[in-house]
N, C-alpha and C positions, 0 to 999 in steps of 0.2 A: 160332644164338643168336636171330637176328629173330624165328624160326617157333616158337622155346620163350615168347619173350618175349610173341609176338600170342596162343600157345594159352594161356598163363597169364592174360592182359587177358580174353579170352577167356567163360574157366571165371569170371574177379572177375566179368565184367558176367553175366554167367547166372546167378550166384549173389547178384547186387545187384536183377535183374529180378525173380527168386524170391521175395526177402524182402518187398521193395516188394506183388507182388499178396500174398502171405498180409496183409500190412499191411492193406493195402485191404479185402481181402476181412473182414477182423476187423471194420477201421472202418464197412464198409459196410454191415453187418449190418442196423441198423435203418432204415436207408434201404429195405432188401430187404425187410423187414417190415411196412414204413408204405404200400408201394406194391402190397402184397400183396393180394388183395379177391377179394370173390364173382365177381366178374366176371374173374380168373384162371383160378380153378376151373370156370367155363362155359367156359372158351376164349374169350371176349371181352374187346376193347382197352379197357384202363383208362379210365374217364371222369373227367373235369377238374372234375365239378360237386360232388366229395366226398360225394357221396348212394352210394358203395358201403359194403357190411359188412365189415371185418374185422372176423373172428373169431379171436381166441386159441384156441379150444376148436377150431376148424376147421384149423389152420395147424398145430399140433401134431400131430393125426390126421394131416393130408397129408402133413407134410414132421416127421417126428419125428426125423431125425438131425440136419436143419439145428438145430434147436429145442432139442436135448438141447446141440448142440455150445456156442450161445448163452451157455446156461448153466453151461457148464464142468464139464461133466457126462456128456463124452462117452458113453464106453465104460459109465455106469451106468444111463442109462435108454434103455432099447428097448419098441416097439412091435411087436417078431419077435417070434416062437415062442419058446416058455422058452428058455433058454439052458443050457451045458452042465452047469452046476451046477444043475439043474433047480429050478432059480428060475420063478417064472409069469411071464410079460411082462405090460405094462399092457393089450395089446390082447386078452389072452385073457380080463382083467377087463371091459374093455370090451364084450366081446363075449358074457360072462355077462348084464351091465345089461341088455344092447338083445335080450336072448333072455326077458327078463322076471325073471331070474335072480338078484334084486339081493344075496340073502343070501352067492350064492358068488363075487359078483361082491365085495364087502365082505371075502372073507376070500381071497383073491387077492391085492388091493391090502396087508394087512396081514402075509401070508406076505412081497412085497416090502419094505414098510419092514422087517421083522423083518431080515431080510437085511441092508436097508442104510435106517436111519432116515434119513438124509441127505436121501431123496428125498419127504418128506411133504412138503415145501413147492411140490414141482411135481406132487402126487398132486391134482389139482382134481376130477379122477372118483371117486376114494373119499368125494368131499365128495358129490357128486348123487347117489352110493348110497347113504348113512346119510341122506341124507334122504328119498328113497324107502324105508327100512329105518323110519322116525320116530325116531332117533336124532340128538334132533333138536342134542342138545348139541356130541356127537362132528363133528357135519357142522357147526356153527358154530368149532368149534377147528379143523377142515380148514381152511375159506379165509380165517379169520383167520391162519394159517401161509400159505396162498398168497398174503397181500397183502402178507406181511412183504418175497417176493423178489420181487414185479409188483405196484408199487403205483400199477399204473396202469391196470387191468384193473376196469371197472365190476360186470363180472359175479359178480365174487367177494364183491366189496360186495352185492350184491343177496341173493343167497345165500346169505350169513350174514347177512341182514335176516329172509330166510323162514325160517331155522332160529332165530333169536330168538323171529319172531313166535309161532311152534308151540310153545316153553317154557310150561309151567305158572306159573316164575314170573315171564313175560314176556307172553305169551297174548295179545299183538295187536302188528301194523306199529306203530300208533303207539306203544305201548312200547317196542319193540324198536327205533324210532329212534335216542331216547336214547343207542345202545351202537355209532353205526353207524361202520364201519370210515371211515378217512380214505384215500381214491384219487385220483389225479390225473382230469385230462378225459379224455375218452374219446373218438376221433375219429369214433367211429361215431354218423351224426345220430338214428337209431334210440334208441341204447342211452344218449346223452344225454337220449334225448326218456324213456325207459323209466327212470334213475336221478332227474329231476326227481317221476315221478310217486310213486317209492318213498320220496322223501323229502319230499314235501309236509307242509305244516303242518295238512291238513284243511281243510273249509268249500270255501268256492269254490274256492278255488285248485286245492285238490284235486281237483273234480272236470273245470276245464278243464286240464290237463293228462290226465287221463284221456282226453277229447276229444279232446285233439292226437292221442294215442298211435292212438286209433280213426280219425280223420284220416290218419294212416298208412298202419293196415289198409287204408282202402279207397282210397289214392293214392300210397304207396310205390311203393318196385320189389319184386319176387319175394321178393329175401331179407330185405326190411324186414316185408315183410307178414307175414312166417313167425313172425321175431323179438317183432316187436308183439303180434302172434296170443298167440303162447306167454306175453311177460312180463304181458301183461295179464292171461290168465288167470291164473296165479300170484300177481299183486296180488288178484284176488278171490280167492284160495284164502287168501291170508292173510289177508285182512278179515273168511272164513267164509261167502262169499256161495258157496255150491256149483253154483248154477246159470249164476251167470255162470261160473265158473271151467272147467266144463264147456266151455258155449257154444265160448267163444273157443280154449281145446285144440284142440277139435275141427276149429275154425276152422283151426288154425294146422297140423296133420298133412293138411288138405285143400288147401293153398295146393300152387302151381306149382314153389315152390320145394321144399317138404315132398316134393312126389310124381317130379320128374323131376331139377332141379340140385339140389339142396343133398341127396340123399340122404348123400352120405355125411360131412355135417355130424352130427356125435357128439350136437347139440342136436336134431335129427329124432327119431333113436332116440330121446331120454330124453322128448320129445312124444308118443312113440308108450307108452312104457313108462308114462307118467302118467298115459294113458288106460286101458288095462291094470290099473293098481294101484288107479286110484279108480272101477274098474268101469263107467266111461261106454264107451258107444255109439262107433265109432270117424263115426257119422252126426250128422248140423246135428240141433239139438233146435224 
């Protein structure tokens, strides 16, 4: 009777230990994500100065099951090989973008939602093909839908600023303000320094935030420099200034981070794919 009674106490406490970590493990989630950083990704100990990147767009690529599970969306979004119902996976779309591909990379992402509409709101890659594609409406209704489920992702905000700006009946940043998505703060100092300069009022202000951002460039760390590199040229791309827009691309697929750690940051590829699509020199002008 004692040895029924201790192996049943037993089997409760194993089965109270169990539920407790899955508990944890649920709760702990964004704690596991907020301490997540570029400096994971190199194998390097977290620093204490908040001057690291996380990236959404990078966390997703690395770790797509934790990311999918997040969102309660297990078993529907994969980053494998098609699956058995030969469905495309998001990484074969991926993998079309960064091969310069972007048209079948666009109808990959759209064979999955067909399958399963559900999943547009975490499709943020079908949104940086339609605008590589100049699509540019289609690509402003993508991360307007991704900020509806992360509305706290600057980049998506950005994104659907440079698909405004590219509208005919929008046709510059500062129109396309007016319509700008509402997101929370963004822990990245980068990508706060990068959403001030997107929504500037013009005039001076404007253009020392510009400054900062170049400030950066040239005293960031690796992955800030990358970052900076690329959104600023994208802010000249959307003002029409081509030469700058170039410059700093260029700039940004040449940094330390573009060529050895952040390759396989999914924002490298679309650096590289940008240069590619608007015919520049992958060389400093």
């Amino acid at each position: 009777m004692t040895m029924t009674r201790l192996h049943s106490n037993a089997k409760t406490f194993a089965a109270a230990v169990t539920l407790l970590i899955h508990f944890y493990c649920c709760c702990s989630f964004v704690t596991i994500v907020q301490s997540y950083s570029l400096n994971n990704i190199n194998n390097k100990p977290s620093s204490s100065n908040n001057n690291n990147i996380f990236s959404r767009r990078s966390f997703l690529f690395q770790s797509p099951s934790v990311a999918a599970a997040a969102f309660g969306i297990t078993s529907q979004i994969s980053t494998s090989p098609a699956n058995a119902a030969g469905i495309p996976s998001v990484s074969e779309g991926m993998s079309a973008f960064a091969s310069g591909d972007v048209d079948r990379s666009i109808g990959i992402y759209d064979t999955i939602l067909e399958n399963d509409p559900r999943r547009k709101p975490y499709l943020w890659q079908r949104g940086l093909s339609l605008y590589y594609a100049e699509r540019y409406q289609d690509g402003a209704d993508q991360f307007a839908a991704d900020v509806a489920v992360n509305p706290n992702d600057t980049e998506e905000q950005i994104w659907h600023l440079l698909c405004l700006s590219q509208l005919k009946g929008v046709g510059s940043l500062k129109e396309a303000r007016r319509f700008k998505l509402t997101v929370g703060q963004d822990r990245r100092p980068v990508m706060r320094a990068v959403q001030r300069l997107f929504l500037s009022e013009g005039g001076t202000e404007e253009e020392e935030r510009r400054r900062q951002l170049i400030d950066i460039i040239e005293r960031g760390d690796k992955g800030s420099k990358f970052y900076a590199s690329m959104y600023l040229s994208l802010y000249h791309e959307s003002m029409g200034d081509t030469t700058e827009a170039k410059k700093w691309m260029v700039q940004a697929v040449q940094t330390d981070y573009a060529q050895v750690s952040g390759t396989r940051d999914p924002m490298v590829e679309l650096a590289k794919v940008a240069i590619q699509k608007r015919g520049w020199s992958g060389r400093k002008a």
